[in-house]
Gaussian input, Z-matrix of N, CA and C with variables (Angstrom, degrees):
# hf/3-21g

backbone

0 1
 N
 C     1     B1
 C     2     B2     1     A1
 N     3     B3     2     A2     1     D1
 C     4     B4     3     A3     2     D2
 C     5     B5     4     A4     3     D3
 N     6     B6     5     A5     4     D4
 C     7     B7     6     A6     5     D5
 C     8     B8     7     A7     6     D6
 N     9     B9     8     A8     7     D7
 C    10    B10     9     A9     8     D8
 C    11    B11    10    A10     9     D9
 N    12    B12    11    A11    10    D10
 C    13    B13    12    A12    11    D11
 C    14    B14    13    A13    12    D12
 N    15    B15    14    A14    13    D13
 C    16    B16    15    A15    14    D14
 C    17    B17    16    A16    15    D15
 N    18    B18    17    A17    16    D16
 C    19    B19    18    A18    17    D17
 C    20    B20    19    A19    18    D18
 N    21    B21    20    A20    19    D19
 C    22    B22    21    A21    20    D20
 C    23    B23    22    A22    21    D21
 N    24    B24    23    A23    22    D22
 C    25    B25    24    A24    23    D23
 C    26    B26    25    A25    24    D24
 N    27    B27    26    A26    25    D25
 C    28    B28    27    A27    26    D26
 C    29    B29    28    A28    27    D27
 N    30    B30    29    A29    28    D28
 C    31    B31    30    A30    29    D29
 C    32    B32    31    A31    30    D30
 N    33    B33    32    A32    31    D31
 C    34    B34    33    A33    32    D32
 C    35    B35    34    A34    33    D33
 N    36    B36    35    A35    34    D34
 C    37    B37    36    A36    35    D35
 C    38    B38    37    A37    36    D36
 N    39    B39    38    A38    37    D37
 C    40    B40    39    A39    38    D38
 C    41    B41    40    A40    39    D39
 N    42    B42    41    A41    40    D40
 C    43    B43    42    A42    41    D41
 C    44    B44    43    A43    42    D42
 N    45    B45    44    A44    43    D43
 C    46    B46    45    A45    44    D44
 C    47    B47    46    A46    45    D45
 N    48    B48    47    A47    46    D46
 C    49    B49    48    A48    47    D47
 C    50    B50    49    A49    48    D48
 N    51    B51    50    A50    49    D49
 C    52    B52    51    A51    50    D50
 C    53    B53    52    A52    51    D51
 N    54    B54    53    A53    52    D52
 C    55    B55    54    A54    53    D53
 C    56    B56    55    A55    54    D54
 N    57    B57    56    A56    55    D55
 C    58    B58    57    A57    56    D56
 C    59    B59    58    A58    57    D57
 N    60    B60    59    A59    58    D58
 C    61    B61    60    A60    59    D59
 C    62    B62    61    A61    60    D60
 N    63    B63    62    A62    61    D61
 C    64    B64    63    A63    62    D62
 C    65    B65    64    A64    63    D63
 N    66    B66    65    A65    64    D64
 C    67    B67    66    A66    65    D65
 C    68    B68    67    A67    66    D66
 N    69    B69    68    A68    67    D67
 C    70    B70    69    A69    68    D68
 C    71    B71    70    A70    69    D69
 N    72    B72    71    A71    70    D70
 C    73    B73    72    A72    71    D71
 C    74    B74    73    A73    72    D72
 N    75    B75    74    A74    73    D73
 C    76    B76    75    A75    74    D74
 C    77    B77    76    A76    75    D75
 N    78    B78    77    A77    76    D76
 C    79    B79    78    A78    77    D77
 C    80    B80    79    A79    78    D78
 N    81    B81    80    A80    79    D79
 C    82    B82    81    A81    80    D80
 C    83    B83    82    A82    81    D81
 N    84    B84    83    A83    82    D82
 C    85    B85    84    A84    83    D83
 C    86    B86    85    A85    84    D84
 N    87    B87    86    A86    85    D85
 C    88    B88    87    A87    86    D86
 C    89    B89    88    A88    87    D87
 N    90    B90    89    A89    88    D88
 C    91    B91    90    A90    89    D89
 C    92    B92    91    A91    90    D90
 N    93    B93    92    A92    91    D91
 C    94    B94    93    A93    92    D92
 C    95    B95    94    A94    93    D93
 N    96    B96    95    A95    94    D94
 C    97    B97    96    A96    95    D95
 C    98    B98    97    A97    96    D96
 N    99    B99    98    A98    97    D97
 C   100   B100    99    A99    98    D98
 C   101   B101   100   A100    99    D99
 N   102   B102   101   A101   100   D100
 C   103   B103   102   A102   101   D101
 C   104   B104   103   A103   102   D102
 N   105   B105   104   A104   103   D103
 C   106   B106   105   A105   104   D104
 C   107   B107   106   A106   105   D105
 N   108   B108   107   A107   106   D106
 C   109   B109   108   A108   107   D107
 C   110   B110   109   A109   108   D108
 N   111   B111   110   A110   109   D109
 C   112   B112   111   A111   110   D110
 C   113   B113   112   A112   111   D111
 N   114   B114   113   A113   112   D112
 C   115   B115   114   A114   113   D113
 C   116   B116   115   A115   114   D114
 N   117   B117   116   A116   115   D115
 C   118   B118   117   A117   116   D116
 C   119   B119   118   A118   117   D117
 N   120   B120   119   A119   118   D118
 C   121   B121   120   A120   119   D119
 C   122   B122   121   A121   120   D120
 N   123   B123   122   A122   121   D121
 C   124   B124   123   A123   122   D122
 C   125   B125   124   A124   123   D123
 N   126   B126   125   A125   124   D124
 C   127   B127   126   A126   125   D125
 C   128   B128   127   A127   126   D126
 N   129   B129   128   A128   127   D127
 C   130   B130   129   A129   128   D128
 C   131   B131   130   A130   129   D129
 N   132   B132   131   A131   130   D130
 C   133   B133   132   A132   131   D131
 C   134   B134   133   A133   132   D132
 N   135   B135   134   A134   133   D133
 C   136   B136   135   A135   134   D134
 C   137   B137   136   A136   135   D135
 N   138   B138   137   A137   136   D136
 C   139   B139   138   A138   137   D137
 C   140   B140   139   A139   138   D138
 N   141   B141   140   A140   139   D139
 C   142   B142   141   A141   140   D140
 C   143   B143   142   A142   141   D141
 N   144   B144   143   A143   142   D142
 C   145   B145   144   A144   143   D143
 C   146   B146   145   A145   144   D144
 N   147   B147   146   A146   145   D145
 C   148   B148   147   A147   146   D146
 C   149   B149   148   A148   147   D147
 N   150   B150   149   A149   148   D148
 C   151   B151   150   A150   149   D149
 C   152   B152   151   A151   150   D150
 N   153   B153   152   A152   151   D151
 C   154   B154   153   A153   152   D152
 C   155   B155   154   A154   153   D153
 N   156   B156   155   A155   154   D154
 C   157   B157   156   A156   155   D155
 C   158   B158   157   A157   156   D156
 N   159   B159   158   A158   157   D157
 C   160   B160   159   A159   158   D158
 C   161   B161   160   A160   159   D159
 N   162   B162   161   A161   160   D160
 C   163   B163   162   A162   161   D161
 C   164   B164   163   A163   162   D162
 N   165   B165   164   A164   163   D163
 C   166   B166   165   A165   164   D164
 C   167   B167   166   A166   165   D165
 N   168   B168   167   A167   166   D166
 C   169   B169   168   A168   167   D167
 C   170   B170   169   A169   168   D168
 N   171   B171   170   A170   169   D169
 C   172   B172   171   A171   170   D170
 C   173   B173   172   A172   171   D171
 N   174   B174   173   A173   172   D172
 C   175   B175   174   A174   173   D173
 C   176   B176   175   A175   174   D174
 N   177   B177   176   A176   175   D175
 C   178   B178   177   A177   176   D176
 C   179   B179   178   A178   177   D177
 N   180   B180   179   A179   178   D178
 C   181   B181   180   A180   179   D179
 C   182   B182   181   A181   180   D180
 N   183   B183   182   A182   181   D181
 C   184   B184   183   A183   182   D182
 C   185   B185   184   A184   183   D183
 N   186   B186   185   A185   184   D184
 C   187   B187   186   A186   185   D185
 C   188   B188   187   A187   186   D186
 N   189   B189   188   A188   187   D187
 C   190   B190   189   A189   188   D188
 C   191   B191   190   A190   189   D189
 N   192   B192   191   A191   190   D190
 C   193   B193   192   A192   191   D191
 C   194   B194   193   A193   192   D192
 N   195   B195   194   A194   193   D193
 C   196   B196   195   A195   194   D194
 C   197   B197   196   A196   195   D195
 N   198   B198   197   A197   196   D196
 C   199   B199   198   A198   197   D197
 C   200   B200   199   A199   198   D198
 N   201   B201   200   A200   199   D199
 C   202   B202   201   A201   200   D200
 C   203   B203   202   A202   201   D201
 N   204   B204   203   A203   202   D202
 C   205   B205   204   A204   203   D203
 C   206   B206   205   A205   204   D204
 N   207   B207   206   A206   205   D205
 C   208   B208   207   A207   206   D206
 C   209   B209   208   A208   207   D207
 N   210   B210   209   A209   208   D208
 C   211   B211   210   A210   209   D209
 C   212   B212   211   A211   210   D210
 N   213   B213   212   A212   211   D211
 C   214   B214   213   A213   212   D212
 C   215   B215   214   A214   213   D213
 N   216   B216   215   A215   214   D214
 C   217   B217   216   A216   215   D215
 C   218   B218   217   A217   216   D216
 N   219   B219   218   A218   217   D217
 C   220   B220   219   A219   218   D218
 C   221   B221   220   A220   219   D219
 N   222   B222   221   A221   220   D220
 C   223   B223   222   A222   221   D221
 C   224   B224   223   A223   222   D222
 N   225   B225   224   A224   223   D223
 C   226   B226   225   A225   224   D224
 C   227   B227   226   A226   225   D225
 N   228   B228   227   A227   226   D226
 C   229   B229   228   A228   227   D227
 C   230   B230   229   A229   228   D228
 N   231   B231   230   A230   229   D229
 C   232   B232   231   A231   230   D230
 C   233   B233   232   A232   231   D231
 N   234   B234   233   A233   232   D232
 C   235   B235   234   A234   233   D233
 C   236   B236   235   A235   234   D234
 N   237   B237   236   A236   235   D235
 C   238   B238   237   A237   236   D236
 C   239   B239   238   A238   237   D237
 N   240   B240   239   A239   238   D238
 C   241   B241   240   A240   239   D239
 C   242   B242   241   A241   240   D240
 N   243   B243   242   A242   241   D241
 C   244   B244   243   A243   242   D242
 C   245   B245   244   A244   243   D243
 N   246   B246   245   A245   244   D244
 C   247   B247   246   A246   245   D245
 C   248   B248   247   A247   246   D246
 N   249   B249   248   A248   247   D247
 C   250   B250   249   A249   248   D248
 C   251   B251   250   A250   249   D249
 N   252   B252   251   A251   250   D250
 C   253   B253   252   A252   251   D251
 C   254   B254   253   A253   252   D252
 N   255   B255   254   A254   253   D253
 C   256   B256   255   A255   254   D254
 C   257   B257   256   A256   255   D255
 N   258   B258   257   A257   256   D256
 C   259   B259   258   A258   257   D257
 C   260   B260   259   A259   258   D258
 N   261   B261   260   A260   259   D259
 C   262   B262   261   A261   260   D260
 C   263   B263   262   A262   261   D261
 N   264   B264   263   A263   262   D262
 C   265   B265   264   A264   263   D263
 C   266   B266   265   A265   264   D264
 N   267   B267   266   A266   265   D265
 C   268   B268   267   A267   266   D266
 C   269   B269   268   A268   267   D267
 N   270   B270   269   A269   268   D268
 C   271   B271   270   A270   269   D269
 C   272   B272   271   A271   270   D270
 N   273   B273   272   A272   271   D271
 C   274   B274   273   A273   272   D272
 C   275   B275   274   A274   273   D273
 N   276   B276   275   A275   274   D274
 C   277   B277   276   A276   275   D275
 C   278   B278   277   A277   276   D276
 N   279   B279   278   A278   277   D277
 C   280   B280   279   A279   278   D278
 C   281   B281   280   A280   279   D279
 N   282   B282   281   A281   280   D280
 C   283   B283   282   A282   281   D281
 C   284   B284   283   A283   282   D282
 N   285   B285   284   A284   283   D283
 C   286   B286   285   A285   284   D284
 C   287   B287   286   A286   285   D285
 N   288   B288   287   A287   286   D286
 C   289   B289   288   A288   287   D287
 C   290   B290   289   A289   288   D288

   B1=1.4529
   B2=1.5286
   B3=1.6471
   B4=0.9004
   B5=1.7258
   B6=1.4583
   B7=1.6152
   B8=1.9276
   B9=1.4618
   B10=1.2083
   B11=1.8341
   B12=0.8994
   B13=1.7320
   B14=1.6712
   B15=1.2720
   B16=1.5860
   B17=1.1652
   B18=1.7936
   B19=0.9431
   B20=1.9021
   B21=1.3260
   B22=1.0093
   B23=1.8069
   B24=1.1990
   B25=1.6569
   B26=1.0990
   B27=1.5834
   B28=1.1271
   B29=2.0780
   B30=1.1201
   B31=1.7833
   B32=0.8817
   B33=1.6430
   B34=1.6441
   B35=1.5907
   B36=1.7710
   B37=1.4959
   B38=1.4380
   B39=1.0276
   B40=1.6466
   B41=1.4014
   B42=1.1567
   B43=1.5294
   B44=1.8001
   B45=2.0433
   B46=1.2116
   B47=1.3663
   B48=1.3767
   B49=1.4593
   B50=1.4612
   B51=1.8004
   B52=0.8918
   B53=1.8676
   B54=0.9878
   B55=1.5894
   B56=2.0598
   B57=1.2611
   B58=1.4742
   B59=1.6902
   B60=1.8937
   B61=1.1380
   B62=1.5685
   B63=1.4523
   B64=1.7424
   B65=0.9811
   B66=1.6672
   B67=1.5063
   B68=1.5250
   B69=1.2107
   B70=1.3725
   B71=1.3445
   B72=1.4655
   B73=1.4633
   B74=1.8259
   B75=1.1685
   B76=1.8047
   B77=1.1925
   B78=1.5234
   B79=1.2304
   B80=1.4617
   B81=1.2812
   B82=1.4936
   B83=2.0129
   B84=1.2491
   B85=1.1730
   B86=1.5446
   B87=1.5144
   B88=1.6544
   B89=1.6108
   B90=1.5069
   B91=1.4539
   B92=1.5664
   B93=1.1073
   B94=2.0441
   B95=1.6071
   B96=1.4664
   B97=1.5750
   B98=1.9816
   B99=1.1985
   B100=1.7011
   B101=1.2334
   B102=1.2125
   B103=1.9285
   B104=1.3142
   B105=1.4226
   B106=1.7714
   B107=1.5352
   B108=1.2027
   B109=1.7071
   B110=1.2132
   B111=1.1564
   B112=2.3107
   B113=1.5625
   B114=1.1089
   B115=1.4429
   B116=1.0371
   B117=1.2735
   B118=1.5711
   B119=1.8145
   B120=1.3346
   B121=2.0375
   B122=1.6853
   B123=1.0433
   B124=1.9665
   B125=1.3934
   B126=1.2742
   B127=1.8312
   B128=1.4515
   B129=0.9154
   B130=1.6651
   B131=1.3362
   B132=1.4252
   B133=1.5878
   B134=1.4791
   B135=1.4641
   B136=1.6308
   B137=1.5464
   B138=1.4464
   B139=0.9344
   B140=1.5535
   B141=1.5263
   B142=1.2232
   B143=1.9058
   B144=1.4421
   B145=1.7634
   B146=1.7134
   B147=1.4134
   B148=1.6048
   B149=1.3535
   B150=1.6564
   B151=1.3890
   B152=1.6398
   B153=1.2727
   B154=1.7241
   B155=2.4013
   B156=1.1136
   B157=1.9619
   B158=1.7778
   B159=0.9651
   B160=1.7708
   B161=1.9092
   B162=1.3444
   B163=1.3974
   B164=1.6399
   B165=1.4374
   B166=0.9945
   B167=1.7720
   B168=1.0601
   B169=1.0864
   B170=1.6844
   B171=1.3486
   B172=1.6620
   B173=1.7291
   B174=1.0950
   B175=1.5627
   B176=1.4756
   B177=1.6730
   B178=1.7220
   B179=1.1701
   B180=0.9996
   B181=1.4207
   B182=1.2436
   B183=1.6550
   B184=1.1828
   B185=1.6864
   B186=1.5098
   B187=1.4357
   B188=1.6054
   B189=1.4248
   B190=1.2838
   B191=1.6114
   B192=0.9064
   B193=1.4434
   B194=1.4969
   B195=1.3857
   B196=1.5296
   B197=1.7918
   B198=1.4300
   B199=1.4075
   B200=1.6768
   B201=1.2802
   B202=2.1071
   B203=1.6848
   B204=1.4760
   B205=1.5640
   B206=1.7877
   B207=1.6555
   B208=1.2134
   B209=1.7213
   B210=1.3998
   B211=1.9663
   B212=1.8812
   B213=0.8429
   B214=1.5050
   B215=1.8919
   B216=1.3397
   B217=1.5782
   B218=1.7775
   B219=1.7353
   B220=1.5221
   B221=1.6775
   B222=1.2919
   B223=1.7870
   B224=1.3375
   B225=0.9544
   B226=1.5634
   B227=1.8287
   B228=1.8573
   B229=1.4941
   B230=1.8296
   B231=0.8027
   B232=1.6861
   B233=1.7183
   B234=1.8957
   B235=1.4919
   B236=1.7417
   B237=1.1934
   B238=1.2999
   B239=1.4979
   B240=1.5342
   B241=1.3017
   B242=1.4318
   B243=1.6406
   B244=1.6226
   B245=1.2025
   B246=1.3192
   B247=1.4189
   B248=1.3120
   B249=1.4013
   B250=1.7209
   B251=1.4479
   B252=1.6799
   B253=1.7163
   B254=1.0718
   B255=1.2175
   B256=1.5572
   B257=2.0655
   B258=1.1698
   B259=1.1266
   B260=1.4527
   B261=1.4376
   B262=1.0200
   B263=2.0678
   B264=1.1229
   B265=1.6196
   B266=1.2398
   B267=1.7194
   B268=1.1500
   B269=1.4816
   B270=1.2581
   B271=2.0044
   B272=1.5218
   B273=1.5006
   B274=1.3626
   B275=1.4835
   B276=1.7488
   B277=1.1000
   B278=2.0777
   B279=1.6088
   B280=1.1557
   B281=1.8309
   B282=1.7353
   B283=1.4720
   B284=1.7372
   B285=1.4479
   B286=1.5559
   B287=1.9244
   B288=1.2767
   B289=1.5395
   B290=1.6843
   A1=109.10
   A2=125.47
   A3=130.55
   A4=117.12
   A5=107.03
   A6=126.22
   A7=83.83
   A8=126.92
   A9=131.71
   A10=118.26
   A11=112.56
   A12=115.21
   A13=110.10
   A14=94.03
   A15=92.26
   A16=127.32
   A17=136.90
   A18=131.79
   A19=132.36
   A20=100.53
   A21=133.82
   A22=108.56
   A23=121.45
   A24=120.90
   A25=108.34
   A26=112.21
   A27=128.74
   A28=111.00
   A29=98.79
   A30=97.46
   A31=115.91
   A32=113.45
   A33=109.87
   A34=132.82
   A35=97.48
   A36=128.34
   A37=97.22
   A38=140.41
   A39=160.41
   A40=109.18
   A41=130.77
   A42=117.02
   A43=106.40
   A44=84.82
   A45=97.59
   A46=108.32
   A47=120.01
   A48=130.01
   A49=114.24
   A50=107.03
   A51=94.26
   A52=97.71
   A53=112.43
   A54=118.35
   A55=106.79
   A56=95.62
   A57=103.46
   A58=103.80
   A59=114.38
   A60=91.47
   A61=114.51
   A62=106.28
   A63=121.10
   A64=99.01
   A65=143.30
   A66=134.40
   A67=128.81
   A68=111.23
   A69=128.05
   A70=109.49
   A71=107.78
   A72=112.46
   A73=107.06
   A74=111.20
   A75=126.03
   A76=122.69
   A77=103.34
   A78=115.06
   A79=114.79
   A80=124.90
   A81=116.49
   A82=115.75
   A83=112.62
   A84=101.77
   A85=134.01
   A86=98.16
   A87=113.29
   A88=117.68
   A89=121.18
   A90=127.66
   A91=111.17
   A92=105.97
   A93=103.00
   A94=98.59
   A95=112.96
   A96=85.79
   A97=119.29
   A98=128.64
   A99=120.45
   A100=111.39
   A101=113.46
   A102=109.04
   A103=92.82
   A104=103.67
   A105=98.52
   A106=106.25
   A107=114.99
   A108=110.24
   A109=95.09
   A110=124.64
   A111=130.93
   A112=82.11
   A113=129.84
   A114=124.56
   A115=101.01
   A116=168.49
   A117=157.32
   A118=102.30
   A119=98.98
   A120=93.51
   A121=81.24
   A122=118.46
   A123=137.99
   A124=118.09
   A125=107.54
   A126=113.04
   A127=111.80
   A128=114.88
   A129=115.27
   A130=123.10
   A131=129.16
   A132=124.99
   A133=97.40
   A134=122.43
   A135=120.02
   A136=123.09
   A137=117.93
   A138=120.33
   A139=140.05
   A140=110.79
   A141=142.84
   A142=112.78
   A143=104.45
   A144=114.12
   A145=86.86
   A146=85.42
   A147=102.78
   A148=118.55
   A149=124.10
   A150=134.91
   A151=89.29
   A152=110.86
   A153=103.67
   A154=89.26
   A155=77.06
   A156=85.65
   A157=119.08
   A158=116.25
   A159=111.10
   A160=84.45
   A161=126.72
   A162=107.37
   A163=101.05
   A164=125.91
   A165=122.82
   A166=128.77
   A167=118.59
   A168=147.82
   A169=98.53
   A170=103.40
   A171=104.52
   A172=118.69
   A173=115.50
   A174=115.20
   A175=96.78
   A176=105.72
   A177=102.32
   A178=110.48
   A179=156.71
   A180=168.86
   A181=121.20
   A182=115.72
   A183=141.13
   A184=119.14
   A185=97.31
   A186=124.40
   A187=106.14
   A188=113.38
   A189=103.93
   A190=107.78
   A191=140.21
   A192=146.80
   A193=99.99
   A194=106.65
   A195=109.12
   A196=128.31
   A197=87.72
   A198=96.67
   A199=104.60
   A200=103.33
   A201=111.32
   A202=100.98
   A203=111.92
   A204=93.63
   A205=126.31
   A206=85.71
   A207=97.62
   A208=106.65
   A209=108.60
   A210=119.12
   A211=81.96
   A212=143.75
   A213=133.65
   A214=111.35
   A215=86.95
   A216=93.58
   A217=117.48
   A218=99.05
   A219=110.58
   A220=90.85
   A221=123.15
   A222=117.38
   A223=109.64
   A224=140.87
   A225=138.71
   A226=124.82
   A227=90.15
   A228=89.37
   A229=93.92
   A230=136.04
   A231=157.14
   A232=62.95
   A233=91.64
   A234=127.29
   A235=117.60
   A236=113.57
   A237=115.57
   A238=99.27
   A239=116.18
   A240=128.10
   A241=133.79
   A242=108.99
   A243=116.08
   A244=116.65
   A245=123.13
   A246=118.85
   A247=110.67
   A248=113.91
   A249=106.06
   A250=126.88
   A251=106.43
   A252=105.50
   A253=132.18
   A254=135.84
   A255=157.47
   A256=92.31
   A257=115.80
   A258=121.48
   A259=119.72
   A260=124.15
   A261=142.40
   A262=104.35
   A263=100.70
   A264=115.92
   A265=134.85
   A266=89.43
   A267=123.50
   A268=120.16
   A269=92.54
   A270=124.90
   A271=94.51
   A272=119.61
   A273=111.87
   A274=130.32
   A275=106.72
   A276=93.74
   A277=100.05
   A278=120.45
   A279=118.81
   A280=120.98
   A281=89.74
   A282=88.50
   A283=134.18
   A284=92.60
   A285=98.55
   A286=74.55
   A287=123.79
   A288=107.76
   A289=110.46
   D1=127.36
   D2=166.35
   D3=-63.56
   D4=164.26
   D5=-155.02
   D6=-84.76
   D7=133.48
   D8=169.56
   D9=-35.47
   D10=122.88
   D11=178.01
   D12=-79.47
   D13=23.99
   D14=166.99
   D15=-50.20
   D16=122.91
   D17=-129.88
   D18=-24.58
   D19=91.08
   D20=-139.16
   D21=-160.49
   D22=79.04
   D23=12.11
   D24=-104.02
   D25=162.53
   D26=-132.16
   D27=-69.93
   D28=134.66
   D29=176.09
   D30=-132.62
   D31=98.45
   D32=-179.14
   D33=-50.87
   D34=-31.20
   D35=168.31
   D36=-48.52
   D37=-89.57
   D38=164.65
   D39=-21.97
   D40=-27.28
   D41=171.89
   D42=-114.60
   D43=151.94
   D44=166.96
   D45=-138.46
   D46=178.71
   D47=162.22
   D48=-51.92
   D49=171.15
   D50=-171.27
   D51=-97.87
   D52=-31.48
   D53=169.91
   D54=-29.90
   D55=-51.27
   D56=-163.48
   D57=-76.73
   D58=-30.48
   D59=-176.46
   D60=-98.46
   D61=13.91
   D62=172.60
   D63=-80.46
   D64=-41.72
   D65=166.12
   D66=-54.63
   D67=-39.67
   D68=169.64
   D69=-56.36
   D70=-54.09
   D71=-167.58
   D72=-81.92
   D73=-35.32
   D74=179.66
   D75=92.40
   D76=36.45
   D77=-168.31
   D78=-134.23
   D79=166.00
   D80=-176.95
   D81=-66.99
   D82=167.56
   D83=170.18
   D84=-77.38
   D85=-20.02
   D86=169.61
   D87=-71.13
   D88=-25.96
   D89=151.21
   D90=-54.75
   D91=-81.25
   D92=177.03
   D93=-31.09
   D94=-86.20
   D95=-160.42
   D96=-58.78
   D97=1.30
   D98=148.87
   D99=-70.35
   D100=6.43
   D101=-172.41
   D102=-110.03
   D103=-41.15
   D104=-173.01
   D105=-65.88
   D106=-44.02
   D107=-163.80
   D108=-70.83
   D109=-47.71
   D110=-162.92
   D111=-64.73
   D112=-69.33
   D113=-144.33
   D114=-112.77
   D115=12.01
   D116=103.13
   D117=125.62
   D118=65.39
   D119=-146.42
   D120=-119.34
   D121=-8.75
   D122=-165.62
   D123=-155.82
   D124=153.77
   D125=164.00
   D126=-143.81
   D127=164.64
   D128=146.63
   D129=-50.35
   D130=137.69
   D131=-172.55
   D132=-106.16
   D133=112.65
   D134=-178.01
   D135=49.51
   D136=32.64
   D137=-173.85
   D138=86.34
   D139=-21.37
   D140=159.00
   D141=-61.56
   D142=-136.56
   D143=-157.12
   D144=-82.51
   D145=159.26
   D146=163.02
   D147=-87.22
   D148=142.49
   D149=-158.36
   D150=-132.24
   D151=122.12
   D152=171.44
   D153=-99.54
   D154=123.61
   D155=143.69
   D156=-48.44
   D157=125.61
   D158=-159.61
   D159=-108.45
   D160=-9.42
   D161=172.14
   D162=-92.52
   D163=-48.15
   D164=140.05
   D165=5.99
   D166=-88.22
   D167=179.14
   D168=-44.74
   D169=-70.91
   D170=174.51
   D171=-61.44
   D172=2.29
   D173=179.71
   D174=-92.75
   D175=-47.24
   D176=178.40
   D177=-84.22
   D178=57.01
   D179=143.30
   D180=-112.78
   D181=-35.75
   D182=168.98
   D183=-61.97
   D184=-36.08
   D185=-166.95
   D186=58.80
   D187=49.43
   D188=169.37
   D189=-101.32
   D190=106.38
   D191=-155.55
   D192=-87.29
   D193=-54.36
   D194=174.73
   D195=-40.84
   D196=-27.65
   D197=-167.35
   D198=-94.10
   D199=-38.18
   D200=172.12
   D201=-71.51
   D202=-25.67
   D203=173.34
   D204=-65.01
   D205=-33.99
   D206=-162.58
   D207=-77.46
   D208=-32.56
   D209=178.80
   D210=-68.99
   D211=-63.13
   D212=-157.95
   D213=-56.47
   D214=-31.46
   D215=-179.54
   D216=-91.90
   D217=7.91
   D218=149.79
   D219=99.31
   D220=9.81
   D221=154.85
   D222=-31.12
   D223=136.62
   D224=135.11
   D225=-133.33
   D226=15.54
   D227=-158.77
   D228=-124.91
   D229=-22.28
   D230=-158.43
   D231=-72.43
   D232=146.73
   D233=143.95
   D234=-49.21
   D235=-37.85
   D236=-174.60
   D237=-57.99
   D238=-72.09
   D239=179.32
   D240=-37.30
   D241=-39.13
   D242=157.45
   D243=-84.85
   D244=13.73
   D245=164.59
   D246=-101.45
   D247=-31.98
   D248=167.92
   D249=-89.32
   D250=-11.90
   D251=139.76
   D252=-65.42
   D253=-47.40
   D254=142.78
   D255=-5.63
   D256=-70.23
   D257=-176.25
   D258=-70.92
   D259=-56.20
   D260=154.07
   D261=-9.89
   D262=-67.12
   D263=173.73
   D264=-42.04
   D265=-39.66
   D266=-173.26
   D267=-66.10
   D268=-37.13
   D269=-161.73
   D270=-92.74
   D271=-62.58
   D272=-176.94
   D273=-106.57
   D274=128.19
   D275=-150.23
   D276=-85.34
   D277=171.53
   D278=-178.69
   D279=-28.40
   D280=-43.78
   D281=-173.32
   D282=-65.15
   D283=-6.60
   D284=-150.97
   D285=-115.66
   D286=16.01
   D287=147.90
   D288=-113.05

């Protein structure tokens, strides 16, 4: 089994903080990053801050598993996936990446 393609390759569009995606989500920021490491929804960017995937993020919130399996296994082109970018966009505005 390959290593998760969590944002991968890289999308500046597609990532946010974790502050910003603890608001989104309504949760603290020390939960997001246990979400990122348990569920592969974020990483560290070069060793530096943690970046959660914000379509990501909305798949596990969603509890659509099928759909975070499939972005982990490096989807970026499936209807599913531009529909939770599509939204993703929707939700966050430029500033808050």
């Amino acid at each position: 089994m390959s290593a998760p393609q969590v944002l991968i390759p890289w999308d500046r569009d597609e990532a946010i903080n974790l502050d910003d995606a603890a608001h989104i989500a309504d949760k603290s920021p020390s939960t997001i990053r246990a979400w990122a490491q348990a569920h592969h929804i974020g990483r560290r960017v070069g060793g530096g801050s943690w970046k959660i995937s914000l379509p990501a993020l909305l798949m596990f919130l969603d509890d659509d598993t099928d759909a975070l399996a499939a972005y982990l296994a490096g989807d970026r082109s499936s209807e599913v996936f531009r529909a939770y970018s599509t939204r993703a966009h929707r939700i966050s505005p430029p500033e808050l990446r």
